[in-house]
N, C-alpha and C positions, 0 to 999 in steps of 0.2 A: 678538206680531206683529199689524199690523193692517190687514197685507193691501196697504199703499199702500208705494212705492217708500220704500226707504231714505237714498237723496239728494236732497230735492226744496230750491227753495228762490221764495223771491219775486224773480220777474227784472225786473220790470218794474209802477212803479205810475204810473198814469196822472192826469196834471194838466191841467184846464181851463186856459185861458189866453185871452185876449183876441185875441191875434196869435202865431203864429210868430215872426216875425221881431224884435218887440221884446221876445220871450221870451229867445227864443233870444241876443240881444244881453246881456242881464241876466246869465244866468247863467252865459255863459259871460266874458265881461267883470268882473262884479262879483263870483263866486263862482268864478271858475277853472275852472268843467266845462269838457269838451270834448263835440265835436258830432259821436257815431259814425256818425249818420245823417240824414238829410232826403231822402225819398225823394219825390217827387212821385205822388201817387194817382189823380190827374184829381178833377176837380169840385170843384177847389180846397180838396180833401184833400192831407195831406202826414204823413207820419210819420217823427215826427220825435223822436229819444231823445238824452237829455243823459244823461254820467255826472261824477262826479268825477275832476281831473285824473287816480287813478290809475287808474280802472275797477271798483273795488272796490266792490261792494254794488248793491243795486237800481238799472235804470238809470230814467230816469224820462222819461214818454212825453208830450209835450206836446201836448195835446191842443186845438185850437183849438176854442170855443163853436159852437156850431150851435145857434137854438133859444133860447127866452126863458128856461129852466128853465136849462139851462146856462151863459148868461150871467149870469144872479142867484146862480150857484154861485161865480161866480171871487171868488177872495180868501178865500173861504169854505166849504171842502169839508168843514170839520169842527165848523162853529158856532162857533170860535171858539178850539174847541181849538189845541193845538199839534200838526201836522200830520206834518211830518218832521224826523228826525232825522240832525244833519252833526255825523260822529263825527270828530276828525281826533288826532293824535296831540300836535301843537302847539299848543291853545287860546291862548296869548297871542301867537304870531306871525299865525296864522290872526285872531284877531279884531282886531289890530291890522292888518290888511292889508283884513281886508271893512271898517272905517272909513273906512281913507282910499280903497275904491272908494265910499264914500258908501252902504254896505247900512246902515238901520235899526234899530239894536237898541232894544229897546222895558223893555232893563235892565242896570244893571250886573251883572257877571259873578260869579259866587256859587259856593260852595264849598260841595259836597255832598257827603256820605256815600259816591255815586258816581261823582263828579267835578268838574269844573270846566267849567258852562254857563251860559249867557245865549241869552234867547228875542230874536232876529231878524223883521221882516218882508220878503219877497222883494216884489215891483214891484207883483203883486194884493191884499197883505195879509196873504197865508198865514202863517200861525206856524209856522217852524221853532225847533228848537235846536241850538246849536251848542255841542257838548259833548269834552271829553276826558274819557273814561272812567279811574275810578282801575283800574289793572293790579296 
């Protein structure tokens, strides 16, 4: 036992973004999220969280730039890495459906030991994957 709650989990991971609003357009247009929230902060703060249509897994908090340091981060929060991970249970419906909204894949779709994935770019750059995991 190591003393920390038995249930914890990662609720929410925070993305730089250029704008709200043409974030917010992106993913939820080209990637089917829904928009549980936009809450107005003052000071031209807004909090603002996207999930997948179902709700399922980390919601993701979009964070708009403030700041030279931050706006040199968009597109780029992990060097170049692949950043997050869109698990879905249909990979050939799902990556046929983000083509024709025009999302970027930056590879044919490959067959893995763990699944079935191809690396994506979202509207800043970010490397995602979109994967079906083998069950």
């Amino acid at each position: 036992m190591t003393g920390f709650a038995e249930h914890r989990s990662i609720a929410t991971v925070a993305l730089i973004v250029a704008n709200y609003d043409e974030a917010i357009s992106w993913y939820v247009d080209r990637l089917g999220f829904v928009l549980p929230e936009d809450v107005d902060l003052g000071g031209g703060k807004r909090w603002v969280t996207i999930t997948p249509g179902n709700g399922q897994g980390a919601r993701l908090l979009l964070a708009e730039a403030s700041g030279d340091a931050q706006r040199d981060a968009i597109g780029n929060q992990t060097g170049g890495r692949v950043f997050l991970f869109l698990e879905t249970d249909d990979f050939a419906r799902d990556h046929a459906l983000m083509l024709e909204k025009g999302v970027e894949f930056r590879e044919a779709p490959r067959h893995e030991a763990y699944g079935t994935v191809a690396v994506f770019a979202d509207l800043y750059g970010n490397l995602w994957d979109l994967i079906e995991p083998k069950r």
